[in-house]
C-alpha positions in Angstrom: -42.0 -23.4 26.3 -38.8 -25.0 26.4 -36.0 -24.6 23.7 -34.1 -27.4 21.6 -30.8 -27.8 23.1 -29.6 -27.5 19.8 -31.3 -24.1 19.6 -30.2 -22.3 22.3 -26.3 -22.1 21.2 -27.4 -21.4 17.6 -29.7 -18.5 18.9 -26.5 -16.9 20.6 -24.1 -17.3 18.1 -26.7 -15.2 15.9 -27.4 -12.7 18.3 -22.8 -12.7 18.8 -23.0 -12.2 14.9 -25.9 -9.7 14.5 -23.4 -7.1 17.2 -20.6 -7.6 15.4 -22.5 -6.8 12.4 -23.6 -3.7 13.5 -20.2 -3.0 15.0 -18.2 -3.5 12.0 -21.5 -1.3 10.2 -21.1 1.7 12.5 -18.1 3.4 10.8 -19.8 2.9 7.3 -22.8 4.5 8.5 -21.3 7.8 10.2 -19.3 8.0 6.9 -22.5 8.3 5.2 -24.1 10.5 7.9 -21.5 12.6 7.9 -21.5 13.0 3.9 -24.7 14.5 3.9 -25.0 17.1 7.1 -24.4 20.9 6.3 -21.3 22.3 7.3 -22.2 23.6 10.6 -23.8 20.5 11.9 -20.6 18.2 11.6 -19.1 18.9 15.4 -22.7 19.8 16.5 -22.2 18.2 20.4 -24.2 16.0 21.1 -23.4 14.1 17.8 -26.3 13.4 15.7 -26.1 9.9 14.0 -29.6 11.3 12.2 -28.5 14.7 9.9 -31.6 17.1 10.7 -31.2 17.9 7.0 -30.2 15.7 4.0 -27.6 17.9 2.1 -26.6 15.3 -1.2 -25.1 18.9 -2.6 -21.9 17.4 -0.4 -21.7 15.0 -3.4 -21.6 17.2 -6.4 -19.2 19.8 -4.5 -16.5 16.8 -3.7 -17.0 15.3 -7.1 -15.9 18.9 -8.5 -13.0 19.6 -6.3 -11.7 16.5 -6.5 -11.4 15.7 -9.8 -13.1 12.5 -9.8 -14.2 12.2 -12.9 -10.5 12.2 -14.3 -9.4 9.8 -11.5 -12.6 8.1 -11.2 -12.0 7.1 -15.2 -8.4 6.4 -14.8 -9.1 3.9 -11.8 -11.9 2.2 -14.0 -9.3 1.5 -16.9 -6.5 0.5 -14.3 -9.1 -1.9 -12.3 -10.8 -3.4 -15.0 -8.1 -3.9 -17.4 -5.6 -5.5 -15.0 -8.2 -7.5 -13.7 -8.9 -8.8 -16.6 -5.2 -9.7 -17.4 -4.9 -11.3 -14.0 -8.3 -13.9 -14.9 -6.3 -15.0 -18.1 -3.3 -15.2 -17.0 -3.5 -16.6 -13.3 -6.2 -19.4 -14.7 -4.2 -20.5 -16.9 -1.4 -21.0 -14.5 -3.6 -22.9 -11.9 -4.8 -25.5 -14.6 -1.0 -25.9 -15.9 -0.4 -26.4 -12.1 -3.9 -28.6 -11.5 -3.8 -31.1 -14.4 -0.4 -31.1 -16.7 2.2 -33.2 -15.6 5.5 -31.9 -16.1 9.3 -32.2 -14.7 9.5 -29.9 -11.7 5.8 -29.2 -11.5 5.4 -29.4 -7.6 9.2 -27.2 -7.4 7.7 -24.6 -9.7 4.7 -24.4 -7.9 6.5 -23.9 -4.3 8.5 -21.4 -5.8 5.0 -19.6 -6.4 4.0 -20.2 -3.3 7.0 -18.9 -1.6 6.6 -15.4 -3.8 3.8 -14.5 -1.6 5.9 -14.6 1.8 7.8 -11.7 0.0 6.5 -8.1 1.4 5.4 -5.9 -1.7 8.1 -2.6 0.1 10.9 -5.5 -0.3 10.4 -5.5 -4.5 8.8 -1.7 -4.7 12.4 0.4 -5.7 13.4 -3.2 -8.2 9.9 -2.7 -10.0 10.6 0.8 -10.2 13.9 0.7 -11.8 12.5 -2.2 -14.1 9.5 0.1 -15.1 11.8 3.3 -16.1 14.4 1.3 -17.6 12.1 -0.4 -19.9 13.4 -1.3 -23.3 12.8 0.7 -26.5 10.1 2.9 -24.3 9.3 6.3 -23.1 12.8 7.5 -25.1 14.6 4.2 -23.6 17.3 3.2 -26.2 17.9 -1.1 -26.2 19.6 -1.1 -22.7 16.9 0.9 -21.0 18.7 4.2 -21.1 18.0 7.8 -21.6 14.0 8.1 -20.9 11.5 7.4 -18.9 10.4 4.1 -19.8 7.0 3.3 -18.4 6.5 5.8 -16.1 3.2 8.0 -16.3 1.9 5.3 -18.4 -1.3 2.6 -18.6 1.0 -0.3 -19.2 3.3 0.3 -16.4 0.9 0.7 -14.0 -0.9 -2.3 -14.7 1.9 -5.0 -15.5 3.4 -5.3 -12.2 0.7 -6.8 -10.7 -1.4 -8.8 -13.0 0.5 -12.3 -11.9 0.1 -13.1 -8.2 1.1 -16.7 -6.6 -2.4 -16.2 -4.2 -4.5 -16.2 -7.4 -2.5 -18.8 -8.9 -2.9 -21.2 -5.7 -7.0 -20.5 -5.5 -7.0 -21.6 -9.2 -5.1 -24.1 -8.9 -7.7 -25.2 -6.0 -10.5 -25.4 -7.9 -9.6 -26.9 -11.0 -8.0 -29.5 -8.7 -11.7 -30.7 -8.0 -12.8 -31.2 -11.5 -13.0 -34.4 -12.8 -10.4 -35.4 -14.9 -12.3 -38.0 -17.3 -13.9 -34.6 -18.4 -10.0 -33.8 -19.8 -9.3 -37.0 -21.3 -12.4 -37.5 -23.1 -11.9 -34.3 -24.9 -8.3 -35.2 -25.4 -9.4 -38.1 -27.1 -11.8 -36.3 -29.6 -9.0 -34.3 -30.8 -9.6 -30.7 -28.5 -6.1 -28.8 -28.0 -5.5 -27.8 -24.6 -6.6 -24.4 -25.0 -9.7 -25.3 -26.4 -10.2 -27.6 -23.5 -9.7 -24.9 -21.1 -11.8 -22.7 -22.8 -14.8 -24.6 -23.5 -15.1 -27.5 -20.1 -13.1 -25.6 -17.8 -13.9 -21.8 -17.7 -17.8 -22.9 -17.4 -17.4 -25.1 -14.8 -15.2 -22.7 -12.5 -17.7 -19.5 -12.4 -17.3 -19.2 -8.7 -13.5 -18.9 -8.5 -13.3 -16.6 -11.4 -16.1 -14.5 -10.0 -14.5 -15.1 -6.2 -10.9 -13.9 -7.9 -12.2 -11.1 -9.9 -13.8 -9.3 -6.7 -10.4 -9.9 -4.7 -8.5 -8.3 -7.8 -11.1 -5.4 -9.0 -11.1 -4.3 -5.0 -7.2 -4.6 -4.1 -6.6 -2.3 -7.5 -9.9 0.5 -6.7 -8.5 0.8 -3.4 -4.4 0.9 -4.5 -2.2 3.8 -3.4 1.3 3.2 -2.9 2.5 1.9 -6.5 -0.2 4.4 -8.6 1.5 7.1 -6.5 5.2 5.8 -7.6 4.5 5.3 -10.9 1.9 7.6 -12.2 3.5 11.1 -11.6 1.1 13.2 -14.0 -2.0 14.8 -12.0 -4.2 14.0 -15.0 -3.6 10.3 -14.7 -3.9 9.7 -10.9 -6.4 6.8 -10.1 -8.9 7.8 -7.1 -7.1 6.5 -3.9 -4.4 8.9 -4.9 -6.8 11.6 -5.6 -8.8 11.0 -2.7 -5.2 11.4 -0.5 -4.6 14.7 -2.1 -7.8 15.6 -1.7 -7.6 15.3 1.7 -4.5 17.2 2.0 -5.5 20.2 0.2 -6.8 23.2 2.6 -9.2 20.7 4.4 -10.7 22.1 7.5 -12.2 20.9 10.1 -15.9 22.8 8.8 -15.1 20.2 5.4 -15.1 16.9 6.7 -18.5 16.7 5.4 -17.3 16.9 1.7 -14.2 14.9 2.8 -16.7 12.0 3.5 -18.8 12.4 0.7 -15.6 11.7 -1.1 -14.7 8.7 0.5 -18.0 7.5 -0.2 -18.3 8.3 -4.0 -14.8 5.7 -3.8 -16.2 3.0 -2.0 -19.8 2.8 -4.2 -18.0 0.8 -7.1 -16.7 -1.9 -4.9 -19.6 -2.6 -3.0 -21.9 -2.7 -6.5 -19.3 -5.1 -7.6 -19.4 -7.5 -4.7 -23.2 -7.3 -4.7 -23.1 -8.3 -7.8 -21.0 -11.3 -7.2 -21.7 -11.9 -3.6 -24.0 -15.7 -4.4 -20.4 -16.7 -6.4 -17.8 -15.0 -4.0 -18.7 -17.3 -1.0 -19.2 -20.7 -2.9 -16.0 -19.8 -4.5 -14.0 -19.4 -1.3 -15.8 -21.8 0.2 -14.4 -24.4 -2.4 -10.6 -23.5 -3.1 -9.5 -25.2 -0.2 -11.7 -28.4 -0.4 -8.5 -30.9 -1.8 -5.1 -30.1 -1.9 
């Protein structure tokens, strides 16, 4: 039987695909491995990709040591709050940017764009300072002196990051497609701006905010360097921070079981949550960079 010419170079680039799959699936699957072999059987040579016995006690043994139910709690308040701050906030920046007219619209929005050439180490010590120097805060008179402003606190944790250009410019992107008869027919029936958002756009863009909200929820679960900065207190470290000192604490080379059984009760939330939104995450992508 003879193959479509069309069939043969689709039939490789699926087999290319499938080994990178399994390539880029091997590490996430010796994790798991790993997480569930007794002690003894971790450096057993030859390695064994199969554990000979299932041991889920790993789980419950890392979950205790670690702490993770204090810095699995804090990381769901830090994640799910600031994401929620950074929907509102960066929406409503891409539809100012996607279909007001104002006088230096296109400079303002360069400006944004240019923000995200700036490396997050170059602004790290200027955030700091402007977290513990906070106004009328954490014993802060009006000039920002004599406390600790933000520091070891919710609010300063989450504030720094809840505007970001990218977010802005993938906004922006989308609404950019949407008609804009839609706007001026509910300008003409009276709606307010906000209400026009609110009601015609937000419905219409589920795939950027669901796209957006997985790119935000993930890059806060998995944060270490500014959680570490700001949030000195050991009851309010979020899990990446945890995980770290976890890792640091007596670990021994018989432990790397529980050590993986950690890493994995970290990654489970992230990979529910782009499950979840996988069908929206893809056709929002996809369509951000349609029109410019």
């Amino acid at each position: 039987m003879k193959l479509n010419k069309q069939v043969i170079p689709r039939l490789t680039l699926y087999i290319i695909l499938s080994l990178i799959s399994i390539i880029m699936t091997l590490p996430l699957y010796w994790m798991i491995s790993v997480s569930l072999k007794p002690p003894g059987e971790v450096y057993e040579y030859p390695l064994k990709f199969i554990p000979t016995s299932i041991n889920f006690g790993n789980y419950k043994i890392a979950w205790v040591q670690a702490n993770f139910a204090i810095y699995f709690g804090n990381t769901v308040i830090y994640a799910v709050i600031g994401t929620l701050l950074t929907l509102i906030l960066c929406s409503l920046g891409g539809y100012t940017f996607a279909k007001l007219r104002f006088p230096g619209r296109n400079t303002l929005f360069v400006v944004i764009l240019l923000s995200m050439m700036i490396p997050f180490a170059t602004i790290l010590v200027p955030l700091f300072l402007t977290i513990k120097r906070f106004p009328l805060m954490g014993g802060n008179n009006l000039f920002g002196e004599g406390g600790s402003g933000l520091i070891n606190t919710f609010p300063g944790l989450i504030l720094p990051g809840i505007v970001s250009g990218y977010y802005i410019f993938l906004f922006r992107q989308f609404f950019s497609m949407l008609p804009d008869e839609l706007i001026f027919a509910a300008r003409v029936d009276g709606c307010s701006e906000f209400r026009i958002f609110w009601e015609i756009i937000v419905p219409l863009s589920k795939p950027v905010f669901v796209a957006i909200g997985i790119f935000s929820f993930m890059w806060r679960w998995n944060a270490f360097l500014w959680p570490l900065i700001v949030m000195t207190d050991p009851k309010k470290r979020v899990l990446q921070v945890g995980l770290g000192i976890f890792q640091g604490e007596q670990r021994t080379g018989a432990e790397w079981n529980l050590m993986m059984a950690a890493a994995a009760i970290a990654l489970i939330p992230t990979v529910v949550v782009f499950l979840m939104g996988q069908k929206y995450f893809t056709r929002g992508i996809a369509l951000t960079g349609i029109k410019g």
